[in-house]
Structures are given as structure tokens and as C-alpha cells.
N, C-alpha and C positions, 0 to 999 in steps of 0.2 A: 310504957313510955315509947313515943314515936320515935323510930331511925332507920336508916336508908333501905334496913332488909322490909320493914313492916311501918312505911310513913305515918298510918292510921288518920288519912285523910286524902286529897283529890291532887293528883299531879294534873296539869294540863300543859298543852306547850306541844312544840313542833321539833322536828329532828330529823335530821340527813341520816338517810337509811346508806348501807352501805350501797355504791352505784350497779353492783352486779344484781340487785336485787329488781332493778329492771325490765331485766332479761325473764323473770322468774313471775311479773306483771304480764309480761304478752302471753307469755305460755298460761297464766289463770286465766286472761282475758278469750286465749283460743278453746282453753277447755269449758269457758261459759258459753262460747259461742263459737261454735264451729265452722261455722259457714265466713267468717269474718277473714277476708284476702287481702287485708290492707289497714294499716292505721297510720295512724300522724301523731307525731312526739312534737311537743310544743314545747320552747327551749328558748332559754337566754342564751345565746352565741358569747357572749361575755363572760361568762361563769363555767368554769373549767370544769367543775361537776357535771354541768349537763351535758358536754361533750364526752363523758365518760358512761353515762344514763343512755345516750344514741348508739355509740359501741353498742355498749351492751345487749341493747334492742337489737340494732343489727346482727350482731353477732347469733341473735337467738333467731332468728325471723326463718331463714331457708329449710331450718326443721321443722317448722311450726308451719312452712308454709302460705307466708304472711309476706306482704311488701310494706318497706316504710318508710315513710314520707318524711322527711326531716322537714320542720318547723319554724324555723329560727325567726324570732321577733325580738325588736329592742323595745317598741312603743305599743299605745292601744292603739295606734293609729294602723300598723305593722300586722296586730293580732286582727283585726276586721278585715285588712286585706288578705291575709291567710285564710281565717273564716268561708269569705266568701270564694275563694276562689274553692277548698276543701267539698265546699257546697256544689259545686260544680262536678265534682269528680267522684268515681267511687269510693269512698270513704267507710269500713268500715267501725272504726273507731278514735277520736281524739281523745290522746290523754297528755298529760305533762311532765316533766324532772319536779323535781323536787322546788328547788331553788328560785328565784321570785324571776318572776317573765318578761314583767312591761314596767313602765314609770310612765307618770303622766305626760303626756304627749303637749 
């Protein structure tokens, strides 16, 4: 009989990792890729999680050797200007918090 040790079927669904966990993202991200001096964290400024997910990042960045570009967008309108400017720069990786980014614009 299914129960929560052994469901004996398919969970799916999404979930807020803890925010230190992060920090633990740039350091796999620089151990895939070594040569990588710089990334951009894409973030809801509204969502107090993702100001804890930026810590994080930062916190871990000076060991790792990495800079990073804080991200903040409210709209889609917000994330293509970021986009394109990102484009412009040396970028070696965008990634994001967890927590939802844009509303339609």
C-alpha cells in the first residue's frame, strides 16, 4: 500500500530549495566550467527569497573567483533589457532564484 516513505507512483512539482543552496550552484557551475569569471543571477527584487539566493551567490563568488552581476527584473519587458545589455558584456553564465521573475508586462 502507497504512503509517504514509499508513494508507489510519480511526485512532480516544484520546491524552494533551501537559499544557501546557491552558493553551492556557482561553485558546480565553476567546477563545470572553469574558465567562467562572471555570471548574472536573475531575480525578483520583490521576493525576499531571492535577495537571500544573491547573498548567497555573493557570498560564495571571491573563492570561486567569479563576479556577479545582480539581475533584478519585475517584467518581460525588464528581463530583455537585462538580456540585452548581459549580451553586451562578458557574461560568463545567467542563471536564476528560484522564485518566479516576470508577470506579463
Amino acid at each position: 500500500m502507497p504512503n509517504l516513505a514509499h508513494p508507489g507512483g510519480n511526485i512532480t512539482g516544484f520546491g524552494n530549495p533551501e537559499f544557501s543552496i546557491a552558493g553551492k550552484w556557482a561553485d558546480l557551475i565553476k567546477q563545470m566550467a572553469p574558465s567562467i569569471t562572471r555570471v548574472a543571477l536573475v531575480f525578483n527584487p520583490e521576493e525576499p527569497q531571492s535577495r537571500l539566493f544573491l547573498r548567497a551567490v555573493e557570498a560564495a563568488a571571491p573563492s570561486l573567483g567569479v563576479d556577479v552581476m545582480p539581475a533584478p527584473v519585475h517584467t518581460t519587458v525588464e528581463l530583455e533589457a537585462m538580456l540585452a545589455r548581459v549580451a553586451r558584456e562578458p557574461i560568463g553564465l545567467i542563471f536564476s532564484s528560484v522564485s518566479p521573475v516576470w508577470a506579463p508586462s
